[in-house]
VOGU-3710 file (C-alpha; in Angstrom, 3 decimals, decimal comma):
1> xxxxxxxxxx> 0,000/0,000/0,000  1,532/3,443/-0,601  0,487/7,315/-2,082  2,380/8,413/-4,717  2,320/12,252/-5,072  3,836/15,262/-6,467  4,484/18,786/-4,647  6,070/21,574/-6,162  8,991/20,485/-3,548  9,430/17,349/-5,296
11> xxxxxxxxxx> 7,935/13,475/-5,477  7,050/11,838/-2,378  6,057/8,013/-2,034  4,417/7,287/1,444  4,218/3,379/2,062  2,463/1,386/5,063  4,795/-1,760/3,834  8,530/-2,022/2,652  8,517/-2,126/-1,460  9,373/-5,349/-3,422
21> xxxxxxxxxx> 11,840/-2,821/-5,115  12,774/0,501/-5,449  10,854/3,563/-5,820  11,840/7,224/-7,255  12,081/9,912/-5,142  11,650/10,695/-1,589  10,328/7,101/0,078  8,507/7,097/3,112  7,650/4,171/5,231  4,608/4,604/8,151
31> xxxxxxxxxx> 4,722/1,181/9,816  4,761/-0,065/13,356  8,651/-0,910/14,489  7,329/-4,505/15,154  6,269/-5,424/11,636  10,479/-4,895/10,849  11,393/-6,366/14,306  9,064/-9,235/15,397  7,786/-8,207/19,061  9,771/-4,957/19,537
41> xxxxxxxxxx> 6,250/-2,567/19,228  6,212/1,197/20,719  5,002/-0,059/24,022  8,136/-2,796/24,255  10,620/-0,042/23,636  8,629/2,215/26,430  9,136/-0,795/28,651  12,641/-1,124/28,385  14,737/-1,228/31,535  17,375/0,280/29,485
51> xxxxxxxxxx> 16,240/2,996/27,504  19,146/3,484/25,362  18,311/0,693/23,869  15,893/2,323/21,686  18,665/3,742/19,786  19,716/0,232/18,861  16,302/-0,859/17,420  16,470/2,582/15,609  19,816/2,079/14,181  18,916/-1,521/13,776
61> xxxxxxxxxx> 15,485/-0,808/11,913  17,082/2,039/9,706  19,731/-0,318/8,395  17,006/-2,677/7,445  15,178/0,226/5,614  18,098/2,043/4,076  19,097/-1,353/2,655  15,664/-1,498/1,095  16,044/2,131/-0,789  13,714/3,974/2,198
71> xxxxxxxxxx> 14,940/7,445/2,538  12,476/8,540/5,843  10,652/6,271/8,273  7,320/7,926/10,434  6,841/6,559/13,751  5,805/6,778/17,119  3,389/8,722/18,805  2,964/12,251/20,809  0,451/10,543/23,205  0,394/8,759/26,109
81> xxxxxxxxxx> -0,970/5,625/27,474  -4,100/5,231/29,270  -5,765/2,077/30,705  -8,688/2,933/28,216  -6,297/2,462/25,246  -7,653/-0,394/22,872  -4,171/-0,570/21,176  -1,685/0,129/23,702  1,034/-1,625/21,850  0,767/1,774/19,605
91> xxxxxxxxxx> 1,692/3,942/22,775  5,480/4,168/24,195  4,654/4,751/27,880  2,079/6,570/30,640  5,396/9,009/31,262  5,700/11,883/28,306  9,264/12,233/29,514  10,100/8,448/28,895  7,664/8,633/25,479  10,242/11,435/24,748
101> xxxxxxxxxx> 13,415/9,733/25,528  12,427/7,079/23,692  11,490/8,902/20,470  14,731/10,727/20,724  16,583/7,504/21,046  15,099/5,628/18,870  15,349/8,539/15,887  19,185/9,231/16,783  19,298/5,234/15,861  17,507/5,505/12,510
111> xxxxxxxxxx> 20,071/8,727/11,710  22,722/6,835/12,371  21,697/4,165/9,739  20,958/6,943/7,152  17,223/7,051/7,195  15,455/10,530/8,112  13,252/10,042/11,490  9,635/11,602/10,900  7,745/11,791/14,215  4,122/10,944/13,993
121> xxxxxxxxxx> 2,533/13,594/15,491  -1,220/12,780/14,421  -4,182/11,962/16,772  -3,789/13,054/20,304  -1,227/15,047/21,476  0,328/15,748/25,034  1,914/18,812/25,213  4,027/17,642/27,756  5,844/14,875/25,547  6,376/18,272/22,652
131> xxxxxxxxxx> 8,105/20,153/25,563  10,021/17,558/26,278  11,418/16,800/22,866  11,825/20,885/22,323  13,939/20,821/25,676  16,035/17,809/24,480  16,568/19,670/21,138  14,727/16,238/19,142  13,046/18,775/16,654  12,738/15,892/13,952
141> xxxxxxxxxx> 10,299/16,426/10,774  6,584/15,447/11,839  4,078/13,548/9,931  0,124/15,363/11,046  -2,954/15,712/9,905  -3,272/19,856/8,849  -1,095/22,595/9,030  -3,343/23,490/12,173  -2,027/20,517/13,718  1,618/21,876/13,201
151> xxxxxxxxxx> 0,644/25,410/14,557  -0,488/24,232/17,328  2,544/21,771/18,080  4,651/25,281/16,993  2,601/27,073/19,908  4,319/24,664/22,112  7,893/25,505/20,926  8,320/22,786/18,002  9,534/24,277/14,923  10,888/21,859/12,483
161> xxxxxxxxxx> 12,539/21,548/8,885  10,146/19,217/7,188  6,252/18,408/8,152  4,008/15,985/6,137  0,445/15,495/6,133  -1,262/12,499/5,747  -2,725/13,371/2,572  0,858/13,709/1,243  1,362/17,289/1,144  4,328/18,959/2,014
171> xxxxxxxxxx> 3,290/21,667/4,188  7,014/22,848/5,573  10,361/22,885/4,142  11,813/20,418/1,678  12,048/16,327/1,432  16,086/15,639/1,885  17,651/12,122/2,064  20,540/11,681/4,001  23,395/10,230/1,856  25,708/8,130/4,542
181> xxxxxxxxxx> 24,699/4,556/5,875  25,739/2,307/8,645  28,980/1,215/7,826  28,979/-1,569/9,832  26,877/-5,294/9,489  24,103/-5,321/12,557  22,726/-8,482/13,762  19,604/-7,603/13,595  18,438/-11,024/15,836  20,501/-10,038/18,426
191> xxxxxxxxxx> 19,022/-6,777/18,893  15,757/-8,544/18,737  16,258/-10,324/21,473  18,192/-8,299/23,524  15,516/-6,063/23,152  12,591/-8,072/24,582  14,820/-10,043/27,111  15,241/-5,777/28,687  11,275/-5,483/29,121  10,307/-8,220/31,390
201> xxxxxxxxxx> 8,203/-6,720/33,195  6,978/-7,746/36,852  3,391/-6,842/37,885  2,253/-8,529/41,111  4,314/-12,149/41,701  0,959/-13,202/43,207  -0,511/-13,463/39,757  0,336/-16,574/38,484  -0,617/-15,350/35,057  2,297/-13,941/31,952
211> xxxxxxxxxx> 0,958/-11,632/29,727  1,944/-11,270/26,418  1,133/-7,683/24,755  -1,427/-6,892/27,391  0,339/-4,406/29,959  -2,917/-4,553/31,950  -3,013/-8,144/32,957  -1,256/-10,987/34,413  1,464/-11,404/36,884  4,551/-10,651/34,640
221> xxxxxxxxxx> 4,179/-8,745/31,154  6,434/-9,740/27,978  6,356/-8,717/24,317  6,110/-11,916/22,735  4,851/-15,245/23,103  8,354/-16,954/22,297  9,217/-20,085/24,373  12,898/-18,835/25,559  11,223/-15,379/26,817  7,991/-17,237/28,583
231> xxxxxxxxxx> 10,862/-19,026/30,197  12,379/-16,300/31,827  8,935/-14,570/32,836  8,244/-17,841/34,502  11,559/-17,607/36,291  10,599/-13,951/37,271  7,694/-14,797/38,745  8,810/-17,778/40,882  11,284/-15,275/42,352  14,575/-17,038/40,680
241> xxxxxxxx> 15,226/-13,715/38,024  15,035/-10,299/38,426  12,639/-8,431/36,126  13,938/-6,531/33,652  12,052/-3,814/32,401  9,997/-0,734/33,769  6,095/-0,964/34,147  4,730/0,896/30,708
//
């Protein structure tokens, strides 16, 4: 699925899947991180006891995409979580500052690899995950709805170089592509892993239960239903590992 338009700043493609091969001009992919890394959704990378390692699912997920000819990659979100979320695995965390560390992380990874981070900025907002991003300088082009949506996100102190909307309009600036990539191989398993063994996350030992994906249930909450990783949220829970990640 993609849009294929033309602005007077140039061709834009935006996809919701990576291409079979490559496309002309400025590609854009809008796609959950855990449809490129099995597991490793928004809410897992929220849930991370070590937050830094968002920047190695970004660098790890831009290497993937640069390899595939993407030039800018939309994700994230500028809301929090709330119990009455139906899709919470779209949501980073209940904290703006930790939904903004992460989104700064996590783009400084995909810059590394060469692919432009494009914050998604539509649907709810919470002004207090912009401020945070303005006060750690993470400024990066937005993806949003109208240029209303922008002015009021520029009310709060964000002023960026490029902003999208979703009809694929280039309301600000000028689609660039950066021209280095990674130069070195990732294993992109390893990051994987390493990434969902970091957000084990312990809820109440008393509840015999592991929840996969559902941060609202169960005893101990994990982001995928693998056998090695139920494994170790059994061992958390019967008090013979230490959890590993932060409750979302």
């Amino acid at each position: 699925m993609f849009l294929s338009f033309l602005s007077s700043l140039g061709q834009v493609a935006l996809l919701g899947e990576i291409p079979e091969g490559r496309l002309e001009g400025f590609v854009v992919l809008k796609a959950p991180p855990d449809q490129i890394l099995r597991g490793v959704s928004l809410l897992c990378l929220g849930s991370l006891g070590n937050l830094n390692l968002a920047r190695s699912v970004g660098l790890s997920i831009g290497t993937i995409l640069k390899e595939k000819g993407i030039d800018g990659y939309v994700f994230g979100t500028m809301d929090t979580l709330r119990s009455s979320d139906r899709k919470p695995l779209e949501k980073i965390s209940s904290s703006p500052y930790i939904t903004a560390q992460v989104l700064t992380l996590f783009a400084q990874g995909l810059s590394l690899a060469g692919v432009v981070p494009i914050f998604d900025a539509t649907g709810q907002v919470n002004p207090d995950v912009v401020r945070a991003l303005v006060i750690r300088k993470a400024t990066y082009p937005l993806l949003v709805e109208d240029k209303e949506k922008y002015e009021y996100l520029k009310s709060l102190g964000y002023v960026t170089s490029l902003v999208m909307d979703v009809a694929g309009n280039v309301l600000v600036g000028k689609p660039f592509e950066f021209p280095w990539s990674y130069g070195e191989s990732v294993d992109h398993e390893k990051v994987r892993r390493t990434a969902l063994e970091n957000a084990v996350v312990l809820r109440d030992r008393r509840n015999p239960e592991i929840s996969v994906n559902d941060p609202w249930k169960g005893g101990v909450l994990v982001f995928s239903n693998e056998d090695w990783l139920l494994k170790i949220a059994q061992e958390v829970l019967e008090g013979k590992r230490s959890p590993t990640g932060r409750s979302p």
